[in-house]
BABABA-204913 format. One record per residue (C-alpha): residue in three letters; x, y, z; residue number from 1. Coordinates in nm, 3 decimals, decimal comma. Example, Ala and Ser with C-alpha at 12.3 -4.5 7.8 and 13.67 -1.06 7.14 Angstrom:
+-----+---------+---------+---------+-----+
:   r :    east :   north :      up :   k :
+-----+---------+---------+---------+-----+
: ala :   1,230 :  -0,450 :   0,780 :   1 :
: ser :   1,367 :  -0,106 :   0,714 :   2 :
+-----+---------+---------+---------+-----+
END
This chain:
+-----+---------+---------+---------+-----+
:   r :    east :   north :      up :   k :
+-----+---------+---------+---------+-----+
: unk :   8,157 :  21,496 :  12,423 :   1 :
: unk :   7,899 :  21,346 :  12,666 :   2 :
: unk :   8,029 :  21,494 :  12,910 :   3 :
: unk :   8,010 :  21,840 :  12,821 :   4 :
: unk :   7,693 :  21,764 :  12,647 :   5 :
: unk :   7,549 :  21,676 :  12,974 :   6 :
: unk :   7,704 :  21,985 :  13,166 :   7 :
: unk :   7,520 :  22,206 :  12,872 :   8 :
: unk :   7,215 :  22,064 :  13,004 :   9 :
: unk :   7,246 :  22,078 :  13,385 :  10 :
: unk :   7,349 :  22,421 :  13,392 :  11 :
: unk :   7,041 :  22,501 :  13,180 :  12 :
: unk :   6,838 :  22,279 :  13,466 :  13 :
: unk :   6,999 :  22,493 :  13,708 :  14 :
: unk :   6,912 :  22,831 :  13,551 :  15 :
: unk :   6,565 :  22,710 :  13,545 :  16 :
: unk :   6,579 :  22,587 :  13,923 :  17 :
: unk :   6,693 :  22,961 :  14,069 :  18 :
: unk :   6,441 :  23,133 :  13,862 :  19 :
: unk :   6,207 :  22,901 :  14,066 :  20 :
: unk :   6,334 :  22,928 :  14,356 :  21 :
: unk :   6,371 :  23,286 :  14,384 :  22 :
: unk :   6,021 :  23,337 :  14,250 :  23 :
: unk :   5,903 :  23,120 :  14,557 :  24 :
: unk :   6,123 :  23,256 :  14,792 :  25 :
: unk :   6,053 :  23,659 :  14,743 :  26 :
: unk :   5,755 :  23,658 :  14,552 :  27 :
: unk :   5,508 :  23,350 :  14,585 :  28 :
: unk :   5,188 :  23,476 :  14,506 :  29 :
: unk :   5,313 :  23,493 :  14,124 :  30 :
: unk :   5,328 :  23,158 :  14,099 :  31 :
: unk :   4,962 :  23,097 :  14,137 :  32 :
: unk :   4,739 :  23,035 :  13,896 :  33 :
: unk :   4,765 :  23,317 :  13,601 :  34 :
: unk :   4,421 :  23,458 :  13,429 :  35 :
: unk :   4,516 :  23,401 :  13,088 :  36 :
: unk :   4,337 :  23,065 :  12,910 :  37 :
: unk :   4,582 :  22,838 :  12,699 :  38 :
: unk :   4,395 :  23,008 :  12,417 :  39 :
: unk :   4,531 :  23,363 :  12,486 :  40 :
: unk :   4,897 :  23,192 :  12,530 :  41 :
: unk :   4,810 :  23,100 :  12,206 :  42 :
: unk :   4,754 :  23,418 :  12,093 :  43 :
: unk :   5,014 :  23,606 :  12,268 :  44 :
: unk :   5,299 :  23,375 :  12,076 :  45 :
: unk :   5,130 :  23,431 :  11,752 :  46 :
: unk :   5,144 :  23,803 :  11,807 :  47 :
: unk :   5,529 :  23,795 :  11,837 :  48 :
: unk :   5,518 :  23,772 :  12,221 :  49 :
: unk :   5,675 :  23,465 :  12,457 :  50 :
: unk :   5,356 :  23,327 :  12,626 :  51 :
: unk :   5,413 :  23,332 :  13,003 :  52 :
: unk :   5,618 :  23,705 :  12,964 :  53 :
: unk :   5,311 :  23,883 :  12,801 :  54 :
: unk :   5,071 :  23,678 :  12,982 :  55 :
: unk :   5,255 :  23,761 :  13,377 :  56 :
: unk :   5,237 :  24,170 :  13,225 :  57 :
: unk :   4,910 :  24,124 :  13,151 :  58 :
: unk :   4,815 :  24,053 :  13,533 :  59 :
: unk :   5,078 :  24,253 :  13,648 :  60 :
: unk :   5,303 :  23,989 :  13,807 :  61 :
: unk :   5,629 :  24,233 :  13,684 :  62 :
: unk :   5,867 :  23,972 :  13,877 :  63 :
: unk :   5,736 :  23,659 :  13,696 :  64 :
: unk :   5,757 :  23,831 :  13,404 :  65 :
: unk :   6,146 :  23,926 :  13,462 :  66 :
: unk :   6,213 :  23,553 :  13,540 :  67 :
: unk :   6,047 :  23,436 :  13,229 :  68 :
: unk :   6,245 :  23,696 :  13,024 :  69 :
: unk :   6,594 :  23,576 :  13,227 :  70 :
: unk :   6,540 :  23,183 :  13,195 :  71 :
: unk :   6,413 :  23,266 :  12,826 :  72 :
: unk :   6,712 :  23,467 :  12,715 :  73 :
: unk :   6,957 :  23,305 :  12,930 :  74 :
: unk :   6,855 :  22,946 :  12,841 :  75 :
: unk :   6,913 :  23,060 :  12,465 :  76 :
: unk :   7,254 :  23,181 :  12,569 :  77 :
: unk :   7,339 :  22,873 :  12,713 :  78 :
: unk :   7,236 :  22,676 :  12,343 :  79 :
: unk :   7,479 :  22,924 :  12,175 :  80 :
: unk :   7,722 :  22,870 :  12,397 :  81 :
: unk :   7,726 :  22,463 :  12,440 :  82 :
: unk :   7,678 :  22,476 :  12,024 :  83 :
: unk :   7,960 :  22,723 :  11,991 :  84 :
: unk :   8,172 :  22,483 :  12,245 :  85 :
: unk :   8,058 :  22,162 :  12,083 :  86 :
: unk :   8,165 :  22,313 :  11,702 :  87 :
: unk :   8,501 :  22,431 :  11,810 :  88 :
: unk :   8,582 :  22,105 :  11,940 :  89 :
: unk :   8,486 :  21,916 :  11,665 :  90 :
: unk :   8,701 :  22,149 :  11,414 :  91 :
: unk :   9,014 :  22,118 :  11,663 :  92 :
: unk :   8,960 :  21,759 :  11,729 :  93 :
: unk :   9,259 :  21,578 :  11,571 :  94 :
: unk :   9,158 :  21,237 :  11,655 :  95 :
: unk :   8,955 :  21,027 :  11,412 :  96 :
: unk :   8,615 :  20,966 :  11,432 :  97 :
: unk :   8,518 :  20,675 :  11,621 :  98 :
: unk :   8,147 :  20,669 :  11,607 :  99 :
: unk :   7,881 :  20,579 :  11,307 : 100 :
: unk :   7,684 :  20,828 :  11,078 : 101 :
: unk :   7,331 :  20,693 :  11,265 : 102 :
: unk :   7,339 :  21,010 :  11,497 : 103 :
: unk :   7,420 :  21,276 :  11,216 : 104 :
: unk :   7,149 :  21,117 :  11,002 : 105 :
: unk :   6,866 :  21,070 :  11,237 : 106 :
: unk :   6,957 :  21,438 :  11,398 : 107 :
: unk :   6,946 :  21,590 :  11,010 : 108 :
: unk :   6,617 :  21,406 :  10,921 : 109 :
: unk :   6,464 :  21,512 :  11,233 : 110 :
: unk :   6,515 :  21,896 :  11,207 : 111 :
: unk :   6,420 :  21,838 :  10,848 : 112 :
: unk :   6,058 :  21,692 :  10,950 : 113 :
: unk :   5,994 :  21,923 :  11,216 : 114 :
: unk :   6,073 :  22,209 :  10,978 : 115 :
: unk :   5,847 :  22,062 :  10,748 : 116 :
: unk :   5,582 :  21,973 :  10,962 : 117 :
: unk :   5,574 :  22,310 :  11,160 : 118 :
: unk :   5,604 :  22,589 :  10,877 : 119 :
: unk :   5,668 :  22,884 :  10,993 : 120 :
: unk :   5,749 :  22,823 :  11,351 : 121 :
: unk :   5,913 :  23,060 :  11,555 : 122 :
: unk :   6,075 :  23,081 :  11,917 : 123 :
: unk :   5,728 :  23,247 :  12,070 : 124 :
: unk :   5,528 :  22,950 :  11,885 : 125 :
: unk :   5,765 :  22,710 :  12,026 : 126 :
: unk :   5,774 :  22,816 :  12,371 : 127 :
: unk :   5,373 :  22,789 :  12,363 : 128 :
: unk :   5,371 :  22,450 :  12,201 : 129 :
: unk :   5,636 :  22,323 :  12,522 : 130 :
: unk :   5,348 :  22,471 :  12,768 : 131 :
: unk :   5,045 :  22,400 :  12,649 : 132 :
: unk :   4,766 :  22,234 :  12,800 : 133 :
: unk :   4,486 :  22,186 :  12,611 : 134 :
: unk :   4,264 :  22,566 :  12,493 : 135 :
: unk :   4,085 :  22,578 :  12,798 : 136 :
: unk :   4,345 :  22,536 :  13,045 : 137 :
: unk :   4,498 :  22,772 :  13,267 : 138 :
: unk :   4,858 :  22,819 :  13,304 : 139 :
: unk :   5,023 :  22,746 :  13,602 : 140 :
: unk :   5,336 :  22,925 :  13,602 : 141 :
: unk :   5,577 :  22,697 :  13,828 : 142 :
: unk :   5,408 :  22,409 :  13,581 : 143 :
: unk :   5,538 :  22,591 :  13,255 : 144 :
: unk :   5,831 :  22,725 :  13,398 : 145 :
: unk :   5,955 :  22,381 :  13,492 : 146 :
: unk :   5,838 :  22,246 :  13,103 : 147 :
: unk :   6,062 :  22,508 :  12,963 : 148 :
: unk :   6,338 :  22,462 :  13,193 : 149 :
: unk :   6,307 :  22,072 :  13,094 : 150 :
: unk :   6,324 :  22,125 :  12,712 : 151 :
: unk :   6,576 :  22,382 :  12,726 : 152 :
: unk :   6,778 :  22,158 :  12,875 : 153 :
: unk :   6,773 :  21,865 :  12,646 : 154 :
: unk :   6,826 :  22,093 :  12,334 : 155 :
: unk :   7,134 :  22,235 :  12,512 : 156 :
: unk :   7,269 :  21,877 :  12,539 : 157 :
: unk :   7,154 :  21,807 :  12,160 : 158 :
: unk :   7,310 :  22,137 :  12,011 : 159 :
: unk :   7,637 :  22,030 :  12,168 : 160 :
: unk :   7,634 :  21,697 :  11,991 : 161 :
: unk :   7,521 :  21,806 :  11,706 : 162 :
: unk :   7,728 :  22,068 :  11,647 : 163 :
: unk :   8,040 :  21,880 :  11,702 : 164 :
: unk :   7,965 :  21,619 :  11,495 : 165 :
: unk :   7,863 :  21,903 :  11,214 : 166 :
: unk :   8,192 :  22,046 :  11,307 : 167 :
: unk :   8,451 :  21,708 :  11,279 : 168 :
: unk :   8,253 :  21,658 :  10,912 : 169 :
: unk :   8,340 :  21,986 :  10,818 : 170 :
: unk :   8,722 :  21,947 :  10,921 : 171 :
: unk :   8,670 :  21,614 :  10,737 : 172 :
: unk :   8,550 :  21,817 :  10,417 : 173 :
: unk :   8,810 :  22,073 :  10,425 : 174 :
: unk :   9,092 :  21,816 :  10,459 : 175 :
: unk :   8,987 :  21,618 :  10,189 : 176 :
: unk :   8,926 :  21,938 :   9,964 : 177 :
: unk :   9,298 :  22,013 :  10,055 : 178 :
: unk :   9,186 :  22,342 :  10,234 : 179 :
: unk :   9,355 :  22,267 :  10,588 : 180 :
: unk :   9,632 :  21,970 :  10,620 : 181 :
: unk :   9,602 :  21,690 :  10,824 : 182 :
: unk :   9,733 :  21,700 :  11,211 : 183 :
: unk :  10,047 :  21,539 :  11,268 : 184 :
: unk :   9,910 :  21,363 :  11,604 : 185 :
: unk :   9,622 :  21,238 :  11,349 : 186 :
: unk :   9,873 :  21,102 :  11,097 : 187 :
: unk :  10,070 :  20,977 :  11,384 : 188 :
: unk :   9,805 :  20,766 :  11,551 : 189 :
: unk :   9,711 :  20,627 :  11,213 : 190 :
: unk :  10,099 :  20,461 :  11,149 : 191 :
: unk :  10,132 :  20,145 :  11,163 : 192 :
: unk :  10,229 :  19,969 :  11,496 : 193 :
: unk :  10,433 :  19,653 :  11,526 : 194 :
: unk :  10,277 :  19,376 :  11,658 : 195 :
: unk :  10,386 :  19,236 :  12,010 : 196 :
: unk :  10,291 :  18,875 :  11,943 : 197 :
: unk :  10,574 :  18,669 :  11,855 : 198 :
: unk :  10,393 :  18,468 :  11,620 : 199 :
: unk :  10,316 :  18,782 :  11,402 : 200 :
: unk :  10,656 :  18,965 :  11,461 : 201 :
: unk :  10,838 :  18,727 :  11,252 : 202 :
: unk :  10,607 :  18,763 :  10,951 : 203 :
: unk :  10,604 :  19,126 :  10,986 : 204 :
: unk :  10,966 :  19,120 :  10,998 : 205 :
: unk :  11,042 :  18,922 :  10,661 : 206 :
: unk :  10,774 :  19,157 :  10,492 : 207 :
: unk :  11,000 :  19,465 :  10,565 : 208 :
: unk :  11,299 :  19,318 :  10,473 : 209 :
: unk :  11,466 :  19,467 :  10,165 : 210 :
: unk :  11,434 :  19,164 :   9,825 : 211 :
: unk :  11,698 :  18,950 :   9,873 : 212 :
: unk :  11,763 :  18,951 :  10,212 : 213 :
: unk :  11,631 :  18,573 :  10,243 : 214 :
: unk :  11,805 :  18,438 :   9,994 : 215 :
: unk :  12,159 :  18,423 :  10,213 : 216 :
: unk :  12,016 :  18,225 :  10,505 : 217 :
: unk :  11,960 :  17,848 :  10,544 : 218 :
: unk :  11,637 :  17,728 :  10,413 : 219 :
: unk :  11,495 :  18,051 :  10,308 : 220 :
: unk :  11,658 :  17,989 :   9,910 : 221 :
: unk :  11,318 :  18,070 :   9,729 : 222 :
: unk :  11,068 :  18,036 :   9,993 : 223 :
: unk :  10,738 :  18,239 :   9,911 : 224 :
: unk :  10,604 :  18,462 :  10,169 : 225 :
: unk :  10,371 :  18,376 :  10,379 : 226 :
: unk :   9,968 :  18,367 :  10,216 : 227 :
: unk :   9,795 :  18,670 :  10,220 : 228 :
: unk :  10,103 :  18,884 :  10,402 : 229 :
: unk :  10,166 :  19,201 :  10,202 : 230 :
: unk :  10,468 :  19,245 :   9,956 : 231 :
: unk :  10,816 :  19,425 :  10,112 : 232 :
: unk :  10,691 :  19,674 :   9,844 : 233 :
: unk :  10,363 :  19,762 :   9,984 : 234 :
: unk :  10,488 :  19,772 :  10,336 : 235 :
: unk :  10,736 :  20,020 :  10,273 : 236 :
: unk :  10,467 :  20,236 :  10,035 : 237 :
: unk :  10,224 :  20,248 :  10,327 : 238 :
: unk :  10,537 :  20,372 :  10,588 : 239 :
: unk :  10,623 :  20,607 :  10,358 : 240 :
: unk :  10,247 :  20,740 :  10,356 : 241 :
: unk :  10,226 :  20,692 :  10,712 : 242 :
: unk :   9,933 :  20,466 :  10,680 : 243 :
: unk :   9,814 :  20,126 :  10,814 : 244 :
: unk :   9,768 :  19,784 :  10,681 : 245 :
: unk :   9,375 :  19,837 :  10,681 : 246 :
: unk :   9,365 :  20,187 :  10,558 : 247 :
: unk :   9,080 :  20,321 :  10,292 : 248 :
: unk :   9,128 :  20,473 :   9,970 : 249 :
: unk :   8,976 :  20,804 :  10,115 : 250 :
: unk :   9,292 :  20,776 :  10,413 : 251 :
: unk :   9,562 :  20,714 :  10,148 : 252 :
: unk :   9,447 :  21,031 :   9,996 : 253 :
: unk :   9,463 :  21,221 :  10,308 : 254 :
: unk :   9,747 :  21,128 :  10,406 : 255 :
: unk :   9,924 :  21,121 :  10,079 : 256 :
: unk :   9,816 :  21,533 :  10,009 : 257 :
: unk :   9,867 :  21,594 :  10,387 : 258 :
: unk :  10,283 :  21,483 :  10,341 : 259 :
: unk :  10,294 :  21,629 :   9,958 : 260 :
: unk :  10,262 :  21,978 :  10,125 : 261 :
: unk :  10,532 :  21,969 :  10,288 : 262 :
: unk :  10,733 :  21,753 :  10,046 : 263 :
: unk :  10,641 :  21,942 :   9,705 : 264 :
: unk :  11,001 :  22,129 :   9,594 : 265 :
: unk :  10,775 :  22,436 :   9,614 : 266 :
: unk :  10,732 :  22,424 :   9,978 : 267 :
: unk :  11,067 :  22,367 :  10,081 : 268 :
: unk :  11,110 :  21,994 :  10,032 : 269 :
: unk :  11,318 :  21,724 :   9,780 : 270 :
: unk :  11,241 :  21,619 :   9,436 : 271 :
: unk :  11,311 :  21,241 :   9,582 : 272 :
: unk :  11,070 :  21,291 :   9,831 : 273 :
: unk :  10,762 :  21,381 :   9,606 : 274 :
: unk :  10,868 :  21,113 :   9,381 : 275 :
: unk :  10,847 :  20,813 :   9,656 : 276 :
: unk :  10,508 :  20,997 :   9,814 : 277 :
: unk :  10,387 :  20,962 :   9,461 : 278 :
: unk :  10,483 :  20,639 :   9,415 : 279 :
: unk :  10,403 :  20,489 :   9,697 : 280 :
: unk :  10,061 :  20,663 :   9,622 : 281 :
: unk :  10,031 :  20,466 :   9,341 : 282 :
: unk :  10,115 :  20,177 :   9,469 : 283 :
: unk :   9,865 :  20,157 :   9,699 : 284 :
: unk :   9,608 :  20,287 :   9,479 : 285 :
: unk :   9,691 :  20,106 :   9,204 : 286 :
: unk :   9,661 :  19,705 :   9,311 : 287 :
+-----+---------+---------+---------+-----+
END
């Protein structure tokens, strides 16, 4: 996702860029200095109004104004859109997560704080708190636009992230509620592979090997499998699951409800199959 999480933010960099550019192409003399003190911006946002829009109206600079309004309203389009993009993909992703919870955490605690720390913040308050310059400044418009263009950016590439992360957990929820069943290409990856070393494929071998099987060949009369290899029993609970050697208790799960749908007599399947899903559950679960 870093990829479209950095796409988010250079189209957003671009919006901000032909706003620019067109201002000092057609209409220069807007850019210069504006009137208003960082004190009116101030007020402006608190009245409900985005700072450099009200403030560009006030001196009657009607195109600056319009290219405030379009980077403002288009630069929030853009957020929807990359967290929209970033949510669906984490919902459809069927691949498991590969990355830590140190992301999701930090993102959560820091919207937390900054709700906390700025009560009642809106968008206009925002947008004056990513231009300001001290009370008795005065704006310069290419100067702000360029601020806003900078931070709209970043949170475009954040919302993307953030949202598909907050949308994988909630496929991750609803799977484990039994709400939505697991993929197939999911369960799939998760089987377990044979191993092409030939000093493991012998071991894994003898472990699948129905009881009795060694007992016919020369020198294998009673010999004990090998330490710490899993029972012929085991390995054929977690192929019957569809799981690996190193699976959790939270994967067993999954993919034990995940095959039960389709098993269960109700849903078209066998009585034999439940039972060996169910024991092979317990099997797993139960050592």
């Amino acid at each position: 996702m870093l990829l479209p999480a950095m796409a988010a933010g250079l189209i957003s960099a671009g919006l901000t860029l032909g706003v620019f550019l067109a201002l000092h192409v057609t209409v220069p003399a807007d850019l210069e200095q504006l009137s208003a003190t960082d004190a009116a911006m101030r007020h402006y946002a608190e009245a409900g109004y985005f700072p450099l829009q009200a403030a560009a109206e006030a001196d009657g600079r009607h195109a600056l104004s319009a290219g405030a309004a379009f980077q403002t309203f288009g630069g929030l389009f853009i957020m929807f859109m990359s967290a929209a993009y970033g949510g669906w993909r984490g919902v459809t992703n069927p691949r498991a997560r590969g990355w830590t919870n140190a992301f999701w955490m930090t993102s959560v605690t820091a919207i937390c704080l900054l709700l906390w720390a700025f009560h009642g913040l809106t968008l206009q308050k925002l947008d004056y708190l990513i231009g300001a310059d001290g009370l008795g400044a005065r704006a310069l418009p290419a100067v702000v636009l360029l601020k806003r263009g900078l931070y709209a950016a970043g949170l475009a590439s954040f919302l993307c992230l953030f949202a598909h992360d907050m949308g994988y957990r909630l496929r991750e929820a609803l799977v484990d509620f039994g709400v939505i069943g697991e993929d197939e290409e999911r369960t799939s990856r998760e089987k377990p592979r044979p191993f092409k070393s030939k000093g493991w494929s012998r071991r894994i071998t003898d472990d699948l090997d129905p009881p009795g099987a060694e007992e016919g060949g020369f020198g294998h009369r009673g010999a004990a499998p090998p330490w710490g290899a899993p029972s012929s029993e085991e390995a054929r609970a977690r192929a019957t699951l569809g799981v690996g050697s190193n699976a959790s208790r939270r994967e067993i799960e999954r993919a034990y409800r995940s095959q039960m749908k389709r098993a269960h007599p109700d849903h078209g399947g066998s009585v034999e199959r439940a039972a060996a899903l169910n024991a092979a559950r317990d099997m797993l679960l139960g050592k």
